[in-house]
C-alpha positions, 0 to 999 in steps of 0.5 A: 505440508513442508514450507517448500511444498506451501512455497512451491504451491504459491508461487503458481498461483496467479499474482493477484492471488499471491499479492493477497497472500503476501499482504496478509502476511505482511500485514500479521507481523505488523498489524495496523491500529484501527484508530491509526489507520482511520485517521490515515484514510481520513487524512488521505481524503482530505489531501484527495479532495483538496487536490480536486479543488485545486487548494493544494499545491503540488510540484512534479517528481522531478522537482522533488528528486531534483533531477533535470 
């Protein structure tokens, strides 16, 4: 199969379908430290549970663009 006909075959598939394959191969060109990505999630949690305990303070994305 050419890559126009696996390009023309992709793009009818449903967009999750085609999500999945964008991240899969977005993901072969740079593939992400098990260790790093660990610690992401883990850092990732921490924020979540703060934020749900009212210790972390945030401001609107207005603020952090500076729009009116």
């Amino acid at each position: 199969m050419s890559n126009t006909e696996i390009i023309s075959e992709a793009l009818n598939l449903p967009v999750a379908e085609r999500l999945l394959i964008v991240n899969t191969l977005v993901k072969s060109f740079n593939p992400m430290d098990s260790e790093i990505e660990k610690k992401w999630l883990d850092e990732v949690t921490h924020r979540k549970n703060l934020l749900e305990e009212g210790k972390l303070d945030t401001i609107s994305y207005s603020e952090f663009f500076g729009e009116d």
